[in-house]
C-alpha positions as CSV (number, residue, x, y, z in Angstrom):
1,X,-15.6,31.3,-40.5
2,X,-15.1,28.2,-39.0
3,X,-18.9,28.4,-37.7
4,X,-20.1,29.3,-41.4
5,X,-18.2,25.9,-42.3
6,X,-19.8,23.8,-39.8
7,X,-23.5,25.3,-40.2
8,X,-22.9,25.0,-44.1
9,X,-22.0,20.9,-43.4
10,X,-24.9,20.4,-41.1
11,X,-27.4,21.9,-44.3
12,X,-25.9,19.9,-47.1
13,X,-26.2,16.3,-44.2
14,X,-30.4,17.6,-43.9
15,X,-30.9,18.2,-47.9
16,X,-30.4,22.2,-47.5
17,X,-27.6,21.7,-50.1
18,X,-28.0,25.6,-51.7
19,X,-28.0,27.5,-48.5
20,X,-24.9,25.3,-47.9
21,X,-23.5,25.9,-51.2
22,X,-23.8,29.7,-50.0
23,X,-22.2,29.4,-46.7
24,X,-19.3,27.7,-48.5
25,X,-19.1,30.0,-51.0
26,X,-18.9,33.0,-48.1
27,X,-15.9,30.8,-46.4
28,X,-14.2,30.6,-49.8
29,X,-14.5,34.3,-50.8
30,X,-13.1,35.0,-47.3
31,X,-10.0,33.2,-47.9
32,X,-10.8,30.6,-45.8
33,X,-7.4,28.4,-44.5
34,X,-8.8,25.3,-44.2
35,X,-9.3,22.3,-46.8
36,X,-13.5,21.9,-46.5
37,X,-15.1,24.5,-47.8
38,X,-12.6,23.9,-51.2
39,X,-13.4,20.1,-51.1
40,X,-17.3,20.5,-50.5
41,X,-17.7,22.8,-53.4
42,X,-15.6,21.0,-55.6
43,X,-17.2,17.9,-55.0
44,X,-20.5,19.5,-55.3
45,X,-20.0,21.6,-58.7
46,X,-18.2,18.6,-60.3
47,X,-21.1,16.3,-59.5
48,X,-23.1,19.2,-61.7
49,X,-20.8,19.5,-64.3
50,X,-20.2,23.3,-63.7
51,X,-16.5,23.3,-64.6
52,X,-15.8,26.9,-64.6
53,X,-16.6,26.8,-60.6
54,X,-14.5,23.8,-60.1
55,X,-11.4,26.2,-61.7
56,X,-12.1,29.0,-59.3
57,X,-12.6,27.0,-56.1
58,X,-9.5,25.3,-56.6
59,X,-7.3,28.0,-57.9
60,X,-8.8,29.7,-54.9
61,X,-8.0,26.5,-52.5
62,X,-4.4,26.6,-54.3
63,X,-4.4,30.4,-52.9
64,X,-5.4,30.1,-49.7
65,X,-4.9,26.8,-48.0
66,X,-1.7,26.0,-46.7
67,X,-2.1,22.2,-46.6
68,X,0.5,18.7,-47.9
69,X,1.6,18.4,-51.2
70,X,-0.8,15.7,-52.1
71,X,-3.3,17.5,-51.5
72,X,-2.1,20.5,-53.6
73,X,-1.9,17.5,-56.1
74,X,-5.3,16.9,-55.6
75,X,-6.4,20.7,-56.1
76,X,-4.4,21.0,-59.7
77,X,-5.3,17.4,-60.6
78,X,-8.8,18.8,-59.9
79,X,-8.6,21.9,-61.6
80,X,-7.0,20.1,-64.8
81,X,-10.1,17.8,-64.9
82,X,-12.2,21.2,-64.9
83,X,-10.5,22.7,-67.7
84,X,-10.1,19.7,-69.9
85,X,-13.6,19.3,-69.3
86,X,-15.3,22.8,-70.2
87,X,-12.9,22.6,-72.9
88,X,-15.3,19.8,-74.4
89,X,-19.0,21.9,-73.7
90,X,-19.8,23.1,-76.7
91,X,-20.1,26.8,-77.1
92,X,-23.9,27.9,-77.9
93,X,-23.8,30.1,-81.3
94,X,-25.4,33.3,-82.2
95,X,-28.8,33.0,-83.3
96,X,-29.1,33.9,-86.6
97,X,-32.4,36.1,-87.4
């Protein structure tokens, strides 16, 4: 995994951010131990407002990475953002015929 993590780094630094955004993604489902994959995607899915992702990656990082407390901080202050956040989106209605 640890390879996955580095290759996934080296695509996002040359503009191959989807095929990173995969790699990170395989690291995370794996339960990956380590903080970067968590930070990477949360970074990236917050910069594109996808708030549901943001939840799972960090309630996933709050499962699976056994790091400091401030960084745990960092994870639910994160994932608190996130909800507070899709809390706002509008919800698209039925179409009506």
């Amino acid at each position: 995994m640890v390879k996955q993590f580095l290759r996934a780094q080296n695509l996002e630094q040359v503009g191959r951010v989807e095929e990173a955004i995969d790699l990170y993604e395989a690291c995370v489902r794996e339960g990956f131990d380590s903080t970067g994959p968590y930070e990477r995607l949360i970074t990236l899915y917050s910069h594109r407002s996808l708030h549901k992702e943001v939840v799972r990656v960090t309630e996933a990082a709050l499962t699976n990475v056994q790091t400091h407390a401030e960084k745990r901080a960092w994870y639910e202050r994160m994932r608190a953002e996130a909800q507070r956040a899709a809390a706002k989106v509008p919800q698209a209605s039925k179409r009506k015929r």
